[in-house]
N, C-alpha and C positions, 0 to 999 in steps of 0.2 A: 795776568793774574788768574789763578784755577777757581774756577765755580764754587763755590760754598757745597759742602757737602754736610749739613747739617748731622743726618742721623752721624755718620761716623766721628762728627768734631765732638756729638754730645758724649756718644758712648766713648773716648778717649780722654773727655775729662773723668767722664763718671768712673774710670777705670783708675784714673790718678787718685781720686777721692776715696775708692772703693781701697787702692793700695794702702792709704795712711790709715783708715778706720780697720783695715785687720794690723796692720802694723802697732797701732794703739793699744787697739785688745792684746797681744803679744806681752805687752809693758801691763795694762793694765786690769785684763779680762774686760768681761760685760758690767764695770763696776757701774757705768751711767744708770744701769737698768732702776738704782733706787731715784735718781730726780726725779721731781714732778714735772711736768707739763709748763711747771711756770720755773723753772729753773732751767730748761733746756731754754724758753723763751728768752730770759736773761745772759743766759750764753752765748743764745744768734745777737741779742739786741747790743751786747759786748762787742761783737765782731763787727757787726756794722757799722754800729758808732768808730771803731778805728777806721776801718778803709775809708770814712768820712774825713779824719782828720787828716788822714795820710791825702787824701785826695786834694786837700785844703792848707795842709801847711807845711812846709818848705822845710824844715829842722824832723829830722827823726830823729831818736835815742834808741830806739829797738831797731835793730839791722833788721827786718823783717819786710816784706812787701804784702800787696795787699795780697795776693795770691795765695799764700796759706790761711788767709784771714774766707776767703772765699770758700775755699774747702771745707773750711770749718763750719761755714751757713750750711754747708749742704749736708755735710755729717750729722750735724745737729738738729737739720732739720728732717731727715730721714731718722734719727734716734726717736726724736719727738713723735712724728706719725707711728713707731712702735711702742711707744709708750702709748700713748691715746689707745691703740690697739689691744694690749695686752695688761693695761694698768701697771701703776707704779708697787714696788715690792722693797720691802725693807731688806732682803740680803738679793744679790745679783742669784738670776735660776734660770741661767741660758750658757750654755758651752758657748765659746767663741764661733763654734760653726754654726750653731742655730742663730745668733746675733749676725751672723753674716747671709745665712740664708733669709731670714725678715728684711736685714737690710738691700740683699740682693730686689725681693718683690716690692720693696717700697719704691727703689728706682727706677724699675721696670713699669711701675704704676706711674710715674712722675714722665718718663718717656713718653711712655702713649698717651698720656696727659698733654704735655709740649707738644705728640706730633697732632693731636686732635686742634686743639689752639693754634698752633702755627700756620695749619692748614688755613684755617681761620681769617689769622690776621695776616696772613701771604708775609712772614719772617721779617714784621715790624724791626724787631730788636735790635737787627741787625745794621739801622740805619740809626738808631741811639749809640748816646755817650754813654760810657761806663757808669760814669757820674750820675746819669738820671736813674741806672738798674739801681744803683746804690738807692738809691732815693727811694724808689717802689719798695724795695725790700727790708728798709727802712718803715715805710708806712706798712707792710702788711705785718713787721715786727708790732707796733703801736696798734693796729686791727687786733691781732692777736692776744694780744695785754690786754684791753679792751674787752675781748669775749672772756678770757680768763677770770678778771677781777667782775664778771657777769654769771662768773660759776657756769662759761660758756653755752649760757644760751642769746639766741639769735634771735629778731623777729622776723628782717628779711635777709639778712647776709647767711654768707658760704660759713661753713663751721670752722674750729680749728684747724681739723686736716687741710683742709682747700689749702687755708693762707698759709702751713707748712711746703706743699707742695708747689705753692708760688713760688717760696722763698728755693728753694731746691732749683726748680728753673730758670730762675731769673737768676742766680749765682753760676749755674753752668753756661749762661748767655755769658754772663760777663767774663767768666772765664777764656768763653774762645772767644771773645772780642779782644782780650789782652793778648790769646796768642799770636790772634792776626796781627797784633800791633807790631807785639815781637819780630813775627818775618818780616814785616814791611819795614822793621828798621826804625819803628817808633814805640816809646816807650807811655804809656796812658795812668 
């Protein structure tokens, strides 16, 4: 088996992820630009909640896996850290290239994020189940409700962004933990 090559596993999801979010724009410009902060949050906490069910129960009715369900945390949760940034706006006022260049620097912050952390915790993640990533990113979904419905302030916790940019790491872990599953012939 080849050594885990993290930088290049994360920047190959990020680059699948990066392909659907300009592919979106294509269909639908920068229309997310008008959600709020607690509407992208309902969007990740949407996603999550399925690859929980899909994780858990045996009958699907949507042909889908959790794998786009995964992209979509990280898309949404890179939209989210540029809204936070930029504030919410009642008509979309970004070309599809400047919504790609924000979201280009928000993953690039999220990277060096993970390799600071990782360095850290010497690539924990990597001996977890998908099922538990689910679970974290679950709870920083609920974290993030929490500071929301707090008109996001904090007394001792990380702010919005942080628990965005968890949720963005922790869905690209699981991402290439599913693909390793894939090559070894297992399915997670």
């Amino acid at each position: 088996m080849n050594k885990p090559n993290t930088e290049k596993e994360f920047h190959a999801v990020l680059a699948t992820c990066r392909k659907l979010y300009i592919d979106k724009m294509k269909d639908y410009g920068p229309a997310w630009r008008i959600l709020r902060a607690t509407s992208i949050t309902d969007q990740i906490f949407i996603k999550v909640k399925r690859i929980r069910t899909l994780q858990t129960v045996t009958e699907h009715l949507v042909d889908e896996g959790i794998e786009p369900e995964f992209i979509g945390i990280v898309n949404y949760a890179a939209m989210g850290i540029i809204q936070l940034q930029l504030g919410v706006v009642d008509q979309p006022d970004l070309t599809s290239e400047e919504a790609t260049k924000l979201y280009d620097k928000v993953t690039n912050e999220a990277y060096e994020l993970m390799t600071r952390k990782n360095h850290d915790y010497s690539e924990a993640w990597r001996d977890m189940r998908v099922s538990s990533i689910t679970d974290l990113i679950m709870a920083k979904v609920l974290r993030t409700k929490s500071i929301e419905d707090n008109d996001g302030k904090t007394l001792v916790s990380e702010g919005l962004d942080a628990n965005y940019y968890d949720m963005i790491n922790y869905a690209v872990f699981a991402l290439i933990l599913l693909n390793e599953q894939k090559e070894n012939g297992h399915e997670g």
